[in-house]
mmCIF entry with sequence, helices, sheets and N, C-alpha, C, O atoms, coordinates in Angstrom:
data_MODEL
# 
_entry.id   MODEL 
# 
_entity.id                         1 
_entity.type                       polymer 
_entity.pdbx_number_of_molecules   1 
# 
_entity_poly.entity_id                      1 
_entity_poly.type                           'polypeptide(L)' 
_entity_poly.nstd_linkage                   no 
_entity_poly.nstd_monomer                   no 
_entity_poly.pdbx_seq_one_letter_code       
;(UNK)(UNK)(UNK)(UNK)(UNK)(UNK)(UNK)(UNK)(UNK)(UNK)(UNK)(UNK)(UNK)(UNK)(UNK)(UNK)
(UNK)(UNK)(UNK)(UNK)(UNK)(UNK)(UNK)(UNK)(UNK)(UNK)(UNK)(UNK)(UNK)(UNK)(UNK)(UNK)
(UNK)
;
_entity_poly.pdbx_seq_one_letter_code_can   XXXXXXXXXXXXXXXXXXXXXXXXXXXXXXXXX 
_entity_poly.pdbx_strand_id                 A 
# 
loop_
_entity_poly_seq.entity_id 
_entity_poly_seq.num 
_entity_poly_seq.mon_id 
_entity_poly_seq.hetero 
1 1  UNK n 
1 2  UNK n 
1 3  UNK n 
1 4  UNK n 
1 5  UNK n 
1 6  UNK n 
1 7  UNK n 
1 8  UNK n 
1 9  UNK n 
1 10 UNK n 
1 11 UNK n 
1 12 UNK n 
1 13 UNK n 
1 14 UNK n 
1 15 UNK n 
1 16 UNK n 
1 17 UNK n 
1 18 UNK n 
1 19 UNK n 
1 20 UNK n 
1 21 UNK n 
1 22 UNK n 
1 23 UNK n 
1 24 UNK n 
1 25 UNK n 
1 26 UNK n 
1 27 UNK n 
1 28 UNK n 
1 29 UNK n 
1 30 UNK n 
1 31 UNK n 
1 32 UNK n 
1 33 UNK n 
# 
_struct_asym.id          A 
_struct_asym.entity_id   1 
# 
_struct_conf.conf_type_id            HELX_P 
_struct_conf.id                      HELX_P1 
_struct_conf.pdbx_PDB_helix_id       AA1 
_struct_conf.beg_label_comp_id       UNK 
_struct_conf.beg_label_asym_id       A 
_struct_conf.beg_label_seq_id        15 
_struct_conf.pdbx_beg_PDB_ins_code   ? 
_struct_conf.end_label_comp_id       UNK 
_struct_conf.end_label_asym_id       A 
_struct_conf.end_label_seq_id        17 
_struct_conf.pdbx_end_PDB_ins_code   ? 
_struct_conf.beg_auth_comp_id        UNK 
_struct_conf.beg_auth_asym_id        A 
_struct_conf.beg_auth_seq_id         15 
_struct_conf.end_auth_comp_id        UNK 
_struct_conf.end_auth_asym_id        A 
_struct_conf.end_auth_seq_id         17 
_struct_conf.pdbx_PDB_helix_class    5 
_struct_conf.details                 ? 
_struct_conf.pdbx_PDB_helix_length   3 
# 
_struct_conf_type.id          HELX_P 
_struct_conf_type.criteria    ? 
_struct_conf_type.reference   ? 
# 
_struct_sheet.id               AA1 
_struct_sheet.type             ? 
_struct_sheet.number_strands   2 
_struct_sheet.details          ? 
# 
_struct_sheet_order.sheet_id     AA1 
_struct_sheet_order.range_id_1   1 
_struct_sheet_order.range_id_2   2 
_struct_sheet_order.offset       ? 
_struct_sheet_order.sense        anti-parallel 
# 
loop_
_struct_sheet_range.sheet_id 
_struct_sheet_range.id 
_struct_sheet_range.beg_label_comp_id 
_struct_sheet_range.beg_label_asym_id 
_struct_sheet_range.beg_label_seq_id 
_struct_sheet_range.pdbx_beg_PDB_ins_code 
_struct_sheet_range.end_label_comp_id 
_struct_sheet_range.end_label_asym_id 
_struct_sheet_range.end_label_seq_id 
_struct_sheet_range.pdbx_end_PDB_ins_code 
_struct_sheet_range.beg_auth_comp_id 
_struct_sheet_range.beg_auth_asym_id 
_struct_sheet_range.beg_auth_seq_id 
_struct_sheet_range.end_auth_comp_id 
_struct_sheet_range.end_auth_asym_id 
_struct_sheet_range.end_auth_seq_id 
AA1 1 UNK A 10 ? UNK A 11 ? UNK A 10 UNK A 11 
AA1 2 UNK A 23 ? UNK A 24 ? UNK A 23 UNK A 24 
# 
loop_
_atom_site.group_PDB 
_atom_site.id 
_atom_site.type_symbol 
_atom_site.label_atom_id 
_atom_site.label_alt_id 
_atom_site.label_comp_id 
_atom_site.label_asym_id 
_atom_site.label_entity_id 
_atom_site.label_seq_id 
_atom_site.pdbx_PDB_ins_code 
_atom_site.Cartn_x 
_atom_site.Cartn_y 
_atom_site.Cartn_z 
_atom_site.occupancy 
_atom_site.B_iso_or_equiv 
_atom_site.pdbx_formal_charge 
_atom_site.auth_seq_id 
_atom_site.auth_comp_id 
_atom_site.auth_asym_id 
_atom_site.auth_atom_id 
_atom_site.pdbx_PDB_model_num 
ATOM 1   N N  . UNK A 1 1  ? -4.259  5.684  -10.679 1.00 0.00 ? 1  UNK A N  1 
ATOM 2   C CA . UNK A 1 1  ? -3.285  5.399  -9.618  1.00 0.00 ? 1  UNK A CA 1 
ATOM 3   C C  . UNK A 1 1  ? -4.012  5.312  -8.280  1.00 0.00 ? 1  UNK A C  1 
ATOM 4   O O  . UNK A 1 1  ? -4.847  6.161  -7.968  1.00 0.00 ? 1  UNK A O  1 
ATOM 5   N N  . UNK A 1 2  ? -3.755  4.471  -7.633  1.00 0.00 ? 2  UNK A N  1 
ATOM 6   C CA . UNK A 1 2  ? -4.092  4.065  -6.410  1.00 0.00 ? 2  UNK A CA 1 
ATOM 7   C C  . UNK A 1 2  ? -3.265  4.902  -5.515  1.00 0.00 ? 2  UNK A C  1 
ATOM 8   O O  . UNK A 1 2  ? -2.047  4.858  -5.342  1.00 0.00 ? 2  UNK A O  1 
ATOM 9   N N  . UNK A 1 3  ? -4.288  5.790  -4.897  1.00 0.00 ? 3  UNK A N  1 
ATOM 10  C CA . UNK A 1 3  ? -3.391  6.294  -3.309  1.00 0.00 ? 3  UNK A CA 1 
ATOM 11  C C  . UNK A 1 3  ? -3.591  5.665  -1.938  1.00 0.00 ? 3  UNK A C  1 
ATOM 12  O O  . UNK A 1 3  ? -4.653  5.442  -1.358  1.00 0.00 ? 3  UNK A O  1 
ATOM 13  N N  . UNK A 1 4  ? -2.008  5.363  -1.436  1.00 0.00 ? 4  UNK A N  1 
ATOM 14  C CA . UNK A 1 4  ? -2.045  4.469  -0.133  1.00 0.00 ? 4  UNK A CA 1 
ATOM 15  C C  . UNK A 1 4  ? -1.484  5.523  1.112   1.00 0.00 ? 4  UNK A C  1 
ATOM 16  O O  . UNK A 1 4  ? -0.565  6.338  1.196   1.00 0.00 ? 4  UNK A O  1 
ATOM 17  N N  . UNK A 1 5  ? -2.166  5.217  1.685   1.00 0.00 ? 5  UNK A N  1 
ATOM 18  C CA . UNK A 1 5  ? -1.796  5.830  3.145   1.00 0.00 ? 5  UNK A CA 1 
ATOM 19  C C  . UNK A 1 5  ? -0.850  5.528  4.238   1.00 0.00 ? 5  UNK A C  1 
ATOM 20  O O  . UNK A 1 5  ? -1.082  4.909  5.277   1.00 0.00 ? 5  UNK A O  1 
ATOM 21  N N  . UNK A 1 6  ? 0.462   6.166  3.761   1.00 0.00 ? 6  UNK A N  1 
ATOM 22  C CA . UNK A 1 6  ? 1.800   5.590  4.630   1.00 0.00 ? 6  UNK A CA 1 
ATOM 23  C C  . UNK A 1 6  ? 1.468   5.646  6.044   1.00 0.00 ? 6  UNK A C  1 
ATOM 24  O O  . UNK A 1 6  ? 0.926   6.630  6.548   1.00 0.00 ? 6  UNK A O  1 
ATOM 25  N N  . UNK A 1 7  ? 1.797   4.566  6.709   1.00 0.00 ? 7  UNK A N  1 
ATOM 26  C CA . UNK A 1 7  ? 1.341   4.503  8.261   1.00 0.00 ? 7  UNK A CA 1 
ATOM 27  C C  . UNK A 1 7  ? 2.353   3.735  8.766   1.00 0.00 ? 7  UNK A C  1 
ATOM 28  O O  . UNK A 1 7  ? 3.137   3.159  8.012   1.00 0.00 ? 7  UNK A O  1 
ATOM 29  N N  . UNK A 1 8  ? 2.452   3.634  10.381  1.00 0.00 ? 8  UNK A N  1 
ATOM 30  C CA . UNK A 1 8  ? 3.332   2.900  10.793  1.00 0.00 ? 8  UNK A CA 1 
ATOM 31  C C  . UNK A 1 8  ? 3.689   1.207  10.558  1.00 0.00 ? 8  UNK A C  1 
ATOM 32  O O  . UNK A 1 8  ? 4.591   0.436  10.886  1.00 0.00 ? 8  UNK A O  1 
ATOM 33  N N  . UNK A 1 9  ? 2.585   1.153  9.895   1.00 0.00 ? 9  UNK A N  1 
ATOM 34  C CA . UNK A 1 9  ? 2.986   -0.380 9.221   1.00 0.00 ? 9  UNK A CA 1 
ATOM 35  C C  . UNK A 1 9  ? 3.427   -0.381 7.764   1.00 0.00 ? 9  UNK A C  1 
ATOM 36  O O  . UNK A 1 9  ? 3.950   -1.392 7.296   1.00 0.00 ? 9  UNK A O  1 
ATOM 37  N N  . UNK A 1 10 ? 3.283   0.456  7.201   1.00 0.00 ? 10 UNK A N  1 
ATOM 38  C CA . UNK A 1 10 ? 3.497   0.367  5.743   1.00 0.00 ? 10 UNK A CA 1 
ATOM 39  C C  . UNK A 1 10 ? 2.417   1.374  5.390   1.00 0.00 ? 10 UNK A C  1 
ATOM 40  O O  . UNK A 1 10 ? 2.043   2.395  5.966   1.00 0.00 ? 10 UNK A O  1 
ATOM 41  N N  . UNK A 1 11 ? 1.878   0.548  3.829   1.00 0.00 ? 11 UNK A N  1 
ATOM 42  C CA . UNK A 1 11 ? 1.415   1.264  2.921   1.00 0.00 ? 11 UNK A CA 1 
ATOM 43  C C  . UNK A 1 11 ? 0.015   0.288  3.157   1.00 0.00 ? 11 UNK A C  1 
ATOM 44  O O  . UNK A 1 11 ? 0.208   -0.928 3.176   1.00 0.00 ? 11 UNK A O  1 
ATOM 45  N N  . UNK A 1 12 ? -1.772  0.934  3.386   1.00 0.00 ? 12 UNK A N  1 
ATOM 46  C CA . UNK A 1 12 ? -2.384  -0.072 3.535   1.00 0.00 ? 12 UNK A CA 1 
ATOM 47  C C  . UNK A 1 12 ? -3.365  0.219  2.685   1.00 0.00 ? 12 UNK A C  1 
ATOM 48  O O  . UNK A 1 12 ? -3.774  1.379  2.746   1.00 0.00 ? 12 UNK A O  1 
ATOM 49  N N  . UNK A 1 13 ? -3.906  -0.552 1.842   1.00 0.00 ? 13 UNK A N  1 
ATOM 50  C CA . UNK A 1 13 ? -4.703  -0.418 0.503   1.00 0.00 ? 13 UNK A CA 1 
ATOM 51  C C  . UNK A 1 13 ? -6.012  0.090  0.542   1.00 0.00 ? 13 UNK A C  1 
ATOM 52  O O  . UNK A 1 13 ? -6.675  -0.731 1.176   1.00 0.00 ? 13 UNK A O  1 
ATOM 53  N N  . UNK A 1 14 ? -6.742  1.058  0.172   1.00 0.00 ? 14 UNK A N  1 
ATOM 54  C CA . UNK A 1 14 ? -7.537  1.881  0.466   1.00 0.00 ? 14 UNK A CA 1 
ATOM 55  C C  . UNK A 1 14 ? -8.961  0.816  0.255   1.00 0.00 ? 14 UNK A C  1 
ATOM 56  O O  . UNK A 1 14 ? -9.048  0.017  -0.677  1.00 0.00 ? 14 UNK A O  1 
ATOM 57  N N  . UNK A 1 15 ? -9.964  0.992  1.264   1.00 0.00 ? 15 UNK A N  1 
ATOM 58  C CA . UNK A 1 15 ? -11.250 0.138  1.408   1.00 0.00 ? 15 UNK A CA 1 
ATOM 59  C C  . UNK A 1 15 ? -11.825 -0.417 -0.644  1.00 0.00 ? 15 UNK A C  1 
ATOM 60  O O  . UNK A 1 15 ? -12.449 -1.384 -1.079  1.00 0.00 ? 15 UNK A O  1 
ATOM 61  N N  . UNK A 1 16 ? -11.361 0.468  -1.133  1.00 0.00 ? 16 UNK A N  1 
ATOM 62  C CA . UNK A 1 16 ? -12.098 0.270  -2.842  1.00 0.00 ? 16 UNK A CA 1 
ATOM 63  C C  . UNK A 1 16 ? -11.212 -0.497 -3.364  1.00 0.00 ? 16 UNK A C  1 
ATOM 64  O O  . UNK A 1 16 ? -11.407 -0.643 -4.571  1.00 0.00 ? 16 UNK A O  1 
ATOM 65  N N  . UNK A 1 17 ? -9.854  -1.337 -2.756  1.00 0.00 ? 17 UNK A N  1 
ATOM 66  C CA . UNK A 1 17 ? -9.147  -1.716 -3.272  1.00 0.00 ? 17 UNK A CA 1 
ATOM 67  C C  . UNK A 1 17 ? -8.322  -2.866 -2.284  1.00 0.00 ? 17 UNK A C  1 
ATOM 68  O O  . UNK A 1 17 ? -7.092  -2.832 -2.271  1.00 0.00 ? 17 UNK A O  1 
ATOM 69  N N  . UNK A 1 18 ? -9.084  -3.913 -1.436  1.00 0.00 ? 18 UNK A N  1 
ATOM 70  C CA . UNK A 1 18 ? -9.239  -4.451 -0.417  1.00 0.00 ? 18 UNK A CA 1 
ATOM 71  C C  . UNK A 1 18 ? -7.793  -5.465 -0.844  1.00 0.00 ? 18 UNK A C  1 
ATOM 72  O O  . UNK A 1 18 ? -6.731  -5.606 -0.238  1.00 0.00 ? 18 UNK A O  1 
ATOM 73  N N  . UNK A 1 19 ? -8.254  -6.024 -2.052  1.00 0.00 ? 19 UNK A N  1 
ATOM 74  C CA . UNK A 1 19 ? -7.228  -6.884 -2.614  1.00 0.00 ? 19 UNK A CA 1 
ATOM 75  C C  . UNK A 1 19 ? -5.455  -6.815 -2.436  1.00 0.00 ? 19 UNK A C  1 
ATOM 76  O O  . UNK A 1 19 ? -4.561  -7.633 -2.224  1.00 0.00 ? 19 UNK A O  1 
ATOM 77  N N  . UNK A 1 20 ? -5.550  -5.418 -2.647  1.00 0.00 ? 20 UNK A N  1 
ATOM 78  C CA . UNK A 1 20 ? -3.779  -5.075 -2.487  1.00 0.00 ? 20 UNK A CA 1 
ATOM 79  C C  . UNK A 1 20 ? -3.131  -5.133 -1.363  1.00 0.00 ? 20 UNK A C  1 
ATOM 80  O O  . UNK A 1 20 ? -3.648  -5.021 -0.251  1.00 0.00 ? 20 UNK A O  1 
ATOM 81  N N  . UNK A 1 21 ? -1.870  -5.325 -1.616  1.00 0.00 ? 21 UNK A N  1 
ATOM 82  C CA . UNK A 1 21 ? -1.220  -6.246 -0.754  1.00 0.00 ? 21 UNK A CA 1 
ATOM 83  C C  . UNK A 1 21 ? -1.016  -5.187 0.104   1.00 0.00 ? 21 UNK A C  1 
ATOM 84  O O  . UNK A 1 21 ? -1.124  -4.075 -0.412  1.00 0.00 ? 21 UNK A O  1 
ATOM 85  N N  . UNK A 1 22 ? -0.675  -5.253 1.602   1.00 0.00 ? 22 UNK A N  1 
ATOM 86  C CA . UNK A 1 22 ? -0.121  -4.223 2.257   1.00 0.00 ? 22 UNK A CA 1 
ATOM 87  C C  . UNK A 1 22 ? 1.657   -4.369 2.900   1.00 0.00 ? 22 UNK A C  1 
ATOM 88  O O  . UNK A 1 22 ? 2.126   -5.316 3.530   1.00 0.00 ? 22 UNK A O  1 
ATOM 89  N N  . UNK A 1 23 ? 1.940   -3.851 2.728   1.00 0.00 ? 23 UNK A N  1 
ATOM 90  C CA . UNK A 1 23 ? 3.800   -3.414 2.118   1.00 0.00 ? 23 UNK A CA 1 
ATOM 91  C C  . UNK A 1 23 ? 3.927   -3.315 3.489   1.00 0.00 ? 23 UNK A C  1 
ATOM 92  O O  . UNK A 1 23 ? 3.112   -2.613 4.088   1.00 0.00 ? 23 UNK A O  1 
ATOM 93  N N  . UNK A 1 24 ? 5.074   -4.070 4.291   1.00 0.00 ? 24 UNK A N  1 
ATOM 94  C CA . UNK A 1 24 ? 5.713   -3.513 5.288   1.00 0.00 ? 24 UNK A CA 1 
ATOM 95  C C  . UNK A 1 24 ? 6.832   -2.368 4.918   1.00 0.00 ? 24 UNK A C  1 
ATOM 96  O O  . UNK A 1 24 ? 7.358   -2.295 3.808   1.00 0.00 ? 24 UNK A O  1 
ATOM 97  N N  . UNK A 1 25 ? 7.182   -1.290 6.257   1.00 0.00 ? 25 UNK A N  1 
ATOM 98  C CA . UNK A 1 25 ? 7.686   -0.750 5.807   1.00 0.00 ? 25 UNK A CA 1 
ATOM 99  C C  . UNK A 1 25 ? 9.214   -0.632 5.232   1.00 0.00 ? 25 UNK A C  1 
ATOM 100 O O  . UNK A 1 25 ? 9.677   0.314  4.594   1.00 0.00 ? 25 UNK A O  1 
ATOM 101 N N  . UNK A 1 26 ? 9.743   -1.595 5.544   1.00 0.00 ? 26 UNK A N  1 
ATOM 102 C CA . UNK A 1 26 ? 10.743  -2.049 4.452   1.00 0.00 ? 26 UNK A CA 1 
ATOM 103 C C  . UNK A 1 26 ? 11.155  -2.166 2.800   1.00 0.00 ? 26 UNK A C  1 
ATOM 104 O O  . UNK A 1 26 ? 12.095  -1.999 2.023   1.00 0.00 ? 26 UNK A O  1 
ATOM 105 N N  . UNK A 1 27 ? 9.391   -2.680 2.881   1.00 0.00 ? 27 UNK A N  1 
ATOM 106 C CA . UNK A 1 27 ? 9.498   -2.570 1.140   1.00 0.00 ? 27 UNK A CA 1 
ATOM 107 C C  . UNK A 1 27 ? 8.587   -1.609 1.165   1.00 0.00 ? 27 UNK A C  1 
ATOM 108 O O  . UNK A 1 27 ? 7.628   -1.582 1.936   1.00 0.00 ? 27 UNK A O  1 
ATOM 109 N N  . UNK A 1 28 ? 9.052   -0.169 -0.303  1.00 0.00 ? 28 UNK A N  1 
ATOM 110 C CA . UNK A 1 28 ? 8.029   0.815  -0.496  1.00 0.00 ? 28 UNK A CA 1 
ATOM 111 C C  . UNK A 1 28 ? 7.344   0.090  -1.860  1.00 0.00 ? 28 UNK A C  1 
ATOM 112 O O  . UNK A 1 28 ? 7.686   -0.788 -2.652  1.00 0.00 ? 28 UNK A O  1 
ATOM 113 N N  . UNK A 1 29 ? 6.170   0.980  -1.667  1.00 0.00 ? 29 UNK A N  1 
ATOM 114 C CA . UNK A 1 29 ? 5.415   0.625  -2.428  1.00 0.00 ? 29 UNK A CA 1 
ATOM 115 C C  . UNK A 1 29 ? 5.979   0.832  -4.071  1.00 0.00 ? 29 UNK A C  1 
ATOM 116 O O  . UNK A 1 29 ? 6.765   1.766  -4.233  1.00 0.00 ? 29 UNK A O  1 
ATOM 117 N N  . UNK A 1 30 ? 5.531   -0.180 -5.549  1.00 0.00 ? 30 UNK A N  1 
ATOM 118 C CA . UNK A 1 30 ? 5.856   0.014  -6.429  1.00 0.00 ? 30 UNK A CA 1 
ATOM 119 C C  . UNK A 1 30 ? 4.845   0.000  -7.476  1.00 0.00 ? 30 UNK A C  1 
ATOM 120 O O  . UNK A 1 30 ? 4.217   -1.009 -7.797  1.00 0.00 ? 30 UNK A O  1 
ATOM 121 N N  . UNK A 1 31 ? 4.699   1.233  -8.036  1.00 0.00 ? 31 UNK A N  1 
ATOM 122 C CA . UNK A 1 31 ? 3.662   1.426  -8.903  1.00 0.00 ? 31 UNK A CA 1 
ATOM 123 C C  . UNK A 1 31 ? 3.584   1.029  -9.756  1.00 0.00 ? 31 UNK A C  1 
ATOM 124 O O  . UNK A 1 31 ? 2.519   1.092  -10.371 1.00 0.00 ? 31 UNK A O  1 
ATOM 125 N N  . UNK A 1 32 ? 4.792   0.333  -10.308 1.00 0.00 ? 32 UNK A N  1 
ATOM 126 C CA . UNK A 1 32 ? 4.873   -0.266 -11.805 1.00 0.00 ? 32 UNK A CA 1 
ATOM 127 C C  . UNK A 1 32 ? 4.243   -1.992 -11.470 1.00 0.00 ? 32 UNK A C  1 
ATOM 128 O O  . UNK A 1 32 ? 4.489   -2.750 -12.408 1.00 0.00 ? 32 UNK A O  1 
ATOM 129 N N  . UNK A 1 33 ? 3.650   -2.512 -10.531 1.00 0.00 ? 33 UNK A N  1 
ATOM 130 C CA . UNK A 1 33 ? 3.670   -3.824 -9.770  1.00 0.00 ? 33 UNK A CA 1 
ATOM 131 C C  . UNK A 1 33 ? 1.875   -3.459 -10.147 1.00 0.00 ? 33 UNK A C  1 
ATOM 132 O O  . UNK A 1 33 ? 0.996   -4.238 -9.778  1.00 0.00 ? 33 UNK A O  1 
# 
């Protein structure tokens, strides 16, 4: 499991994992995705 760091923009994908999308905070993040 990937841990993301909730911030005032969302959820933003940790440096080892550059690819993932970053989630405004509207949409939470979904682990099953």
């Amino acid at each position: 499991v990937v841990d993301f760091a909730k911030t005032s923009i969302g959820y933003i994908p940790p440096i080892s994992n550059p690819d993932a999308v970053v989630f405004p905070p509207s949409i939470p993040y979904d682990p099953s995705k």
